[in-house]
C-alpha positions as CSV (number, residue, x, y, z in Angstrom):
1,X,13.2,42.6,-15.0
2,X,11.5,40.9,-12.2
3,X,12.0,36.7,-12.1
4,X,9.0,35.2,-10.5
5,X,10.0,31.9,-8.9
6,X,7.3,29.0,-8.5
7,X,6.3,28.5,-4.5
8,X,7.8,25.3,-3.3
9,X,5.0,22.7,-2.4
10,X,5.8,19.7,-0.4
11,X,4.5,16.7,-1.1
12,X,4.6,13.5,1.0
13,X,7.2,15.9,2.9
14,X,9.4,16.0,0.4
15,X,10.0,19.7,-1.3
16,X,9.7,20.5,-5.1
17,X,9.2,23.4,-6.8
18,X,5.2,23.7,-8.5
19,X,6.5,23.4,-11.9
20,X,8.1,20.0,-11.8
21,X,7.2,17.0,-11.3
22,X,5.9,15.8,-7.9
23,X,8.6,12.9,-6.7
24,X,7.4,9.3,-7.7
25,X,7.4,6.1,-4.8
26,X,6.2,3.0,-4.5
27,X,4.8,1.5,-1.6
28,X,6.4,-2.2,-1.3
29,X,6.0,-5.3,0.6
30,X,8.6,-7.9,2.3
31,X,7.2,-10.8,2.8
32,X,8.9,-14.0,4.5
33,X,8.0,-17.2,2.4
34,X,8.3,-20.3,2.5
35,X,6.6,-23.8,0.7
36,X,3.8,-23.5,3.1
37,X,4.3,-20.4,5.5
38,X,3.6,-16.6,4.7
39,X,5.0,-13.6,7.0
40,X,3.0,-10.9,5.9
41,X,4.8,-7.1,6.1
42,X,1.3,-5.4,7.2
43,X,3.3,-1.8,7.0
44,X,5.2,-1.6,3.6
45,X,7.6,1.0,2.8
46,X,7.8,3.6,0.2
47,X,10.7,3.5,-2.3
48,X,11.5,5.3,-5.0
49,X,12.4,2.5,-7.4
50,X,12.9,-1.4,-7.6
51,X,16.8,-1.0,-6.7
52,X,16.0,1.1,-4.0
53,X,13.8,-1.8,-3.2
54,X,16.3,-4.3,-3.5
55,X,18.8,-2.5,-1.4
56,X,16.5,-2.5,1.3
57,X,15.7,-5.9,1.1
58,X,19.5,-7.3,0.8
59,X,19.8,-4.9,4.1
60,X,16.7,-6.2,6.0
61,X,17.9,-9.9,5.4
62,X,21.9,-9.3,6.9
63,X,19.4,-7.4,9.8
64,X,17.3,-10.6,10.2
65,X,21.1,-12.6,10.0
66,X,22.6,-10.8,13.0
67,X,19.7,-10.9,14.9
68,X,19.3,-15.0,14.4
69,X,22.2,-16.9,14.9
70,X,20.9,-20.0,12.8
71,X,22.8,-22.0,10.0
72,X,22.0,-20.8,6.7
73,X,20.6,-24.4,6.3
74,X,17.4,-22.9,8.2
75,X,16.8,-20.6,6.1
76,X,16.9,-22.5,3.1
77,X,13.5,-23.2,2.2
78,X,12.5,-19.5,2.9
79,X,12.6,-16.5,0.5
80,X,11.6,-12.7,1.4
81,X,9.5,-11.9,-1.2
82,X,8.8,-8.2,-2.4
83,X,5.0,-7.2,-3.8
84,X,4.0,-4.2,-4.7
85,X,0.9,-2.8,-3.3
86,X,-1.5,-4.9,-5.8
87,X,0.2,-8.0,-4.5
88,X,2.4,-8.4,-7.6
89,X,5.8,-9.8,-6.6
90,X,8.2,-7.8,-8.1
91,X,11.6,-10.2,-6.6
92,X,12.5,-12.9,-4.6
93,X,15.3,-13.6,-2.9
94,X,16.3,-16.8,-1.3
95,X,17.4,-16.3,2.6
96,X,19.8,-19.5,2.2
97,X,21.4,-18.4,-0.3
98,X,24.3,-15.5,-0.6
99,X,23.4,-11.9,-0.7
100,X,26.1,-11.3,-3.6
């Protein structure tokens, strides 16, 4: 007897086979906050899930650490904030704080 297989389709570059389920993501936001300043991320990325999103945003604040050699005092007041694509923040984590 003769199998036939389901074609493999890719979507957003990813390959599945037609049968399944297309792969889920999220587009999220990091923005830097503060009492009275907003760095908006105008780009985003796609994720496939809020943990996913927090590990990138635990490794985009030891990036911003390494590339600015202030006290943690400095950051103190600031938070990097992640929305998802209707604006809803989803987490916040505080940049003086400890990433543990």
């Amino acid at each position: 007897m003769l199998e036939i297989m389901a074609p493999k389709v890719l979507r957003n570059n990813i390959p599945y086979v037609a049968h399944e389920s297309p792969p889920v993501t999220m587009k999220c936001y990091f923005n830097l906050v503060n009492g009275s300043e907003r760095i908006a991320d105008q780009d985003g990325i796609e994720v496939r899930d809020i943990e996913q999103a927090h590990a990138q945003a635990v490794k985009a604040i030891a990036e911003l650490r390494e590339e600015d050699d202030s006290t943690s005092s400095d950051w103190a007041n600031w938070s990097l904030e992640v929305t998802d694509s209707f604006g809803n923040v989803l987490f916040s984590i505080n940049l003086g704080g400890s990433l543990h």
